[in-house]
C-alpha positions as CSV (number, residue, x, y, z in Angstrom):
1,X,-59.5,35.4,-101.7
2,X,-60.3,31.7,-100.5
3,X,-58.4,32.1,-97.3
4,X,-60.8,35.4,-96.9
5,X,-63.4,33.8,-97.3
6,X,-62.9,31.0,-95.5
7,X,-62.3,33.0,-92.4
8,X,-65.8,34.5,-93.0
9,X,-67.6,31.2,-92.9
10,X,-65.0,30.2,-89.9
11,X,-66.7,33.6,-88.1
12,X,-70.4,32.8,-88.9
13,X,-70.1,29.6,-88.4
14,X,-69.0,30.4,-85.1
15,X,-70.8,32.5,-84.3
16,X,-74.4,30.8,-85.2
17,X,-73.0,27.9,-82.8
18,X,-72.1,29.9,-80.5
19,X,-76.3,31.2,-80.7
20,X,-77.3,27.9,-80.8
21,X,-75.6,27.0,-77.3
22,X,-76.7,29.9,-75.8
23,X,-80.3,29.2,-77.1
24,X,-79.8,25.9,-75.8
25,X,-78.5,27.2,-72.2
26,X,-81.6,29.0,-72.4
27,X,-84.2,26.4,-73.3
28,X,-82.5,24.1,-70.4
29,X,-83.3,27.0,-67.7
30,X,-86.8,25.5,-65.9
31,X,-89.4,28.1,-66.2
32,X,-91.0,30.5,-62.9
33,X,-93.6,28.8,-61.7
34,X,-95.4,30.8,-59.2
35,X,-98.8,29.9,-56.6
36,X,-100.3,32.0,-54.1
37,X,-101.8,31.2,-51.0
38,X,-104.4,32.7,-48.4
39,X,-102.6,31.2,-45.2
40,X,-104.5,32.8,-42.7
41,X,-108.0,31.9,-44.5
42,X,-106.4,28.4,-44.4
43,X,-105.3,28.4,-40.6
44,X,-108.9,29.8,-39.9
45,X,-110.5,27.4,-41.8
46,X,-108.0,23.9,-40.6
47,X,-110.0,21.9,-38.1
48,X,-107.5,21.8,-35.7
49,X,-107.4,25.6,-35.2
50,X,-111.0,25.5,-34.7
51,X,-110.3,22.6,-31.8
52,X,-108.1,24.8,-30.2
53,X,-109.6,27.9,-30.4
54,X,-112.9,25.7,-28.5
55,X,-110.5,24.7,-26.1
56,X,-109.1,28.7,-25.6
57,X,-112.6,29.5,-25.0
58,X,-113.5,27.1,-22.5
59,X,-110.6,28.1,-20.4
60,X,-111.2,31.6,-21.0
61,X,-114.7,31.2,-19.7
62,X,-113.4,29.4,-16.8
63,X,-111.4,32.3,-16.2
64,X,-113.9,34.8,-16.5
65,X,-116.5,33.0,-14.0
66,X,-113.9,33.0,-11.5
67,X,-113.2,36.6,-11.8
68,X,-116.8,37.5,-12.0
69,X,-117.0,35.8,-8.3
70,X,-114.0,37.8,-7.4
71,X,-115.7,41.1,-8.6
72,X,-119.2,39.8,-6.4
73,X,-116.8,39.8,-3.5
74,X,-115.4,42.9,-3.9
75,X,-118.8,44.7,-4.5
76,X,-119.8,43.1,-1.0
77,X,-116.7,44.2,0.6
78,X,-117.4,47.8,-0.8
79,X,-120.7,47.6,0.8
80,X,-119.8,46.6,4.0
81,X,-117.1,49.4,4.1
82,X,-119.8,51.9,3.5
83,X,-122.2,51.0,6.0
84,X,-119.2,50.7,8.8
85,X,-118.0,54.2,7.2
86,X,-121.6,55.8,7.7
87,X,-122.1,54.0,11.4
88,X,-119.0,55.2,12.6
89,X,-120.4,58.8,11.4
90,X,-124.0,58.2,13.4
91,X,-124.6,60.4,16.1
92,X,-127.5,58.8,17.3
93,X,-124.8,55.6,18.6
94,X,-122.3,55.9,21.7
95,X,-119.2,57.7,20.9
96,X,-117.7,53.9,21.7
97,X,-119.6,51.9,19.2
98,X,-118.7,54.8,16.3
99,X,-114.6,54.5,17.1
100,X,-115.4,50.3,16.6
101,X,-117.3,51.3,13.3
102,X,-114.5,53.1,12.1
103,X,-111.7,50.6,13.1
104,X,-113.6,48.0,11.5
105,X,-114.2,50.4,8.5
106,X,-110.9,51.1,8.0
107,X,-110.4,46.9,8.5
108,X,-112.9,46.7,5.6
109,X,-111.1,49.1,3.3
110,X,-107.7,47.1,3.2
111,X,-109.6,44.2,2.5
112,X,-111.6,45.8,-0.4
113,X,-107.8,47.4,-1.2
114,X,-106.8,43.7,-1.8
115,X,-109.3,42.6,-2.9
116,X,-108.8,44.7,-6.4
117,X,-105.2,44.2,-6.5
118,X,-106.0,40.8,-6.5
119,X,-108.8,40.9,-9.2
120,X,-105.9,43.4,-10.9
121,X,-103.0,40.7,-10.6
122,X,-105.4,37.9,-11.6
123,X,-106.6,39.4,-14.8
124,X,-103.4,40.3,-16.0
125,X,-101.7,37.1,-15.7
126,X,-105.0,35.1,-17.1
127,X,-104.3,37.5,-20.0
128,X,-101.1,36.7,-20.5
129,X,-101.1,33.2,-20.0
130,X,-104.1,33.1,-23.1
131,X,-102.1,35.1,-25.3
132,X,-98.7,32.6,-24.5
133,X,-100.7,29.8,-25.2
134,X,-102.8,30.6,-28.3
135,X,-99.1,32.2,-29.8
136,X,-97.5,28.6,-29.1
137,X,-100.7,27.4,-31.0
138,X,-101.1,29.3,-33.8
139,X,-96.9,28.6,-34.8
140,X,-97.6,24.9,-34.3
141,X,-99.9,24.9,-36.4
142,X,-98.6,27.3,-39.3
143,X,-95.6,25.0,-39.6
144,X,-97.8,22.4,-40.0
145,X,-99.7,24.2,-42.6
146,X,-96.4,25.3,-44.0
147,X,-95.2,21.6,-44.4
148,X,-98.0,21.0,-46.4
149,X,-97.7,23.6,-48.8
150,X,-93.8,22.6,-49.3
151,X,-94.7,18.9,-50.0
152,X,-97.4,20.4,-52.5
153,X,-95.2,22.9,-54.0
154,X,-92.1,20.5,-54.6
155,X,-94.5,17.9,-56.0
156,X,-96.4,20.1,-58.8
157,X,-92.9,22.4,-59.5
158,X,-93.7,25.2,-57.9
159,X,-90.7,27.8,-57.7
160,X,-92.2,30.2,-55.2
161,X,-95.8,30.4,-53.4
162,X,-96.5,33.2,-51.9
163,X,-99.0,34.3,-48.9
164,X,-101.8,36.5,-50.2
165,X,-103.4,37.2,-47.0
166,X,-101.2,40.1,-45.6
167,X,-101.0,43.6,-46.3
168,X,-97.9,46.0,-47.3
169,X,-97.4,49.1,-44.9
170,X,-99.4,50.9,-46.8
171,X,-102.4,48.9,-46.5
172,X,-101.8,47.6,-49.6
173,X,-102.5,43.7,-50.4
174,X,-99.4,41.9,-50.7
175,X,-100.4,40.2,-54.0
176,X,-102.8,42.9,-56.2
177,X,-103.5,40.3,-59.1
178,X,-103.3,36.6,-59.5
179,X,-105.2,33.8,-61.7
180,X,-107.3,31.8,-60.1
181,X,-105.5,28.9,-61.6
182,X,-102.6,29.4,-59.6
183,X,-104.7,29.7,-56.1
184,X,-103.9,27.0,-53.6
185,X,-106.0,27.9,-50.5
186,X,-109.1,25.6,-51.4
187,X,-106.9,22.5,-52.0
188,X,-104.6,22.7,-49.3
189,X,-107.5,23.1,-47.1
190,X,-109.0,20.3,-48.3
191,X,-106.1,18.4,-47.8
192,X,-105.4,19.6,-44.5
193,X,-109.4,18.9,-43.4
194,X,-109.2,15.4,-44.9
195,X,-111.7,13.3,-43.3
196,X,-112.5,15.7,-40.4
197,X,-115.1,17.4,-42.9
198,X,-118.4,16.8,-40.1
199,X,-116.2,18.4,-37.3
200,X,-115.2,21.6,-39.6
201,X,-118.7,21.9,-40.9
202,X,-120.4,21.2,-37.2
203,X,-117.9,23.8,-35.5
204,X,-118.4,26.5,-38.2
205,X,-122.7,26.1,-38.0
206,X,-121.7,26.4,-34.1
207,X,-119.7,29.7,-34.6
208,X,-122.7,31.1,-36.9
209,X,-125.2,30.6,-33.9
210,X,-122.9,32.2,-31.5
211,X,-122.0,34.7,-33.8
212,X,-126.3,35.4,-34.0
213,X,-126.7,35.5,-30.5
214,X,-124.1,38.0,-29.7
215,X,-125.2,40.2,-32.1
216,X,-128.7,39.6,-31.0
217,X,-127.4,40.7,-27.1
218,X,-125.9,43.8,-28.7
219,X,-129.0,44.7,-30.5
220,X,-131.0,44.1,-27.3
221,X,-128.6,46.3,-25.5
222,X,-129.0,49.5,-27.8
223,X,-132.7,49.0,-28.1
224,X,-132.5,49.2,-24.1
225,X,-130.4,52.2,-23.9
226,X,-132.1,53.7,-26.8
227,X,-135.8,53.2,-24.7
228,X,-134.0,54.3,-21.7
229,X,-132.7,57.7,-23.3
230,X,-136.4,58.3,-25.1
231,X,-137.9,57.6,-21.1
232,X,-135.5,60.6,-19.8
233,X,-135.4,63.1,-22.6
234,X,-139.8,62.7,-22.0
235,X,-139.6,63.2,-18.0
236,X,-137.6,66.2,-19.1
C-alpha cells in the first residue's frame, strides 16, 4: 500500500516539475514585439531625397530646353521643306529654277528626317539616363533609411517592423490595423531630418508654390479651351 502510494506521489511529483520547467521554458521565451513603418512617407519626407530630387529637376529642365531648341529647329526645317516643295511646283518659275527647288527640297527633307531621329534618339536616352540615376538614388537612400530603422529596432527590442506603405495584389494595404503606439514613421523621420529641419521645411513650402502654379496653368488651360469651344459652337 506504501510502495503504491509512493509511486503516486513519485508520478505527481514528477509530473508538477515537469510543468514547472516547461512554464519556466515558457516565461524565458522573449515576447513578439512588433512596429510598423511608412517607408516611402519617410523617404519622401528625408531631406536628402528632397535634395536630390531638386537636383533631378534641374537636369531634367536642362534637358528639356535643349530639346525644345532641337524641336524649333525642326519646325524651321519643316518650313523650309515646304516652301522649296511648293516652288519647285510653281509654274510661274523656269522649268530650271523648279528642278533646283525640288533637289533642294528633297536636301531639306533628309535634314528634317534627321533632324527627328535625332530629337527621337535624344529623348530616349535623356529618359533613360533620369530613370538610371534617380533608381541608384532612391536604393542609396533606402538603405540608408533602412540602417536607421535596424539601429532603432535592435535598440528598443523590436522583433520585426514592418513597411506599411505598400499594397497586396489586391490593392489591399499591407498592414490593415496597427496602434499608433507601435508607428515609427514620425520618429525616424525626425531622426533622419535632424538638424536640417529649415531645408525640409523651405523645400516642402517650395513644392506647395510649384505645386499652385501648375495647377493654376492647367486651370488657365481648360478655361482657354473651354472659351475657345463656347467661341466655335456660337459661329456655328
Amino acid at each position: 500500500m506504501r510502495s503504491r502510494t509512493f509511486t503516486a506521489c513519485s508520478l505527481l511529483f514528477g509530473a508538477a516539475l515537469l510543468l514547472a520547467f516547461s512554464t519556466a521554458g515558457q516565461t524565458q521565451q522573449p515576447a513578439t514585439k512588433i512596429a510598423v513603418i511608412d517607408m516611402e512617407k519617410v523617404f519622401q519626407s528625408y531631406f536628402k531625397t528632397k535634395i536630390a530630387d531638386a537636383n533631378l529637376k534641374k537636369q531634367a529642365e536642362t534637358y528639356r530646353n535643349y530639346l525644345t531648341s532641337l524641336n524649333d529647329s525642326k519646325v524651321k526645317l519643316r518650313e523650309e521643306f515646304k516652301e522649296l516643295r511648293d516652288d519647285s511646283q510653281n509654274i510661274a518659275i523656269t522649268e530650271t529654277e523648279r528642278e533646283n527647288k525640288r533637289i533642294a527640297a528633297q536636301d531639306k527633307y533628309r535634314q528634317l528626317q534627321a533632324k527627328e531621329q535625332e530629337i527621337e534618339q535624344y529623348n530616349q536616352e535623356k529618359k533613360k539616363k533620369l530613370l538610371e540615376e534617380y533608381d541608384k538614388i532612391r536604393e542609396s537612400l533606402l538603405e540608408e533609411i533602412a540602417k536607421v530603422v535596424r539601429t532603432r529596432g535592435v535598440r528598443e527590442g523590436y522583433t520585426l517592423v514592418i513597411d506599411k506603405s505598400g499594397k497586396t495584389m489586391n490593392s489591399i494595404p499591407a498592414v490593415v490595423f496597427h496602434e499608433e503606439g507601435i508607428d515609427l514613421t514620425e520618429v525616424v523621420m525626425k531622426e533622419l531630418n535632424l538638424g536640417h529641419e529649415e531645408k525640409v521645411e523651405k523645400t516642402e513650402k517650395t513644392e506647395k508654390v510649384e505645386k499652385t502654379e501648375k495647377a493654376e496653368k492647367v486651370a488657365e488651360k481648360t478655361a482657354s479651351a473651354d472659351i475657345a469651344t463656347d467661341t466655335d459652337k456660337a459661329k456655328k
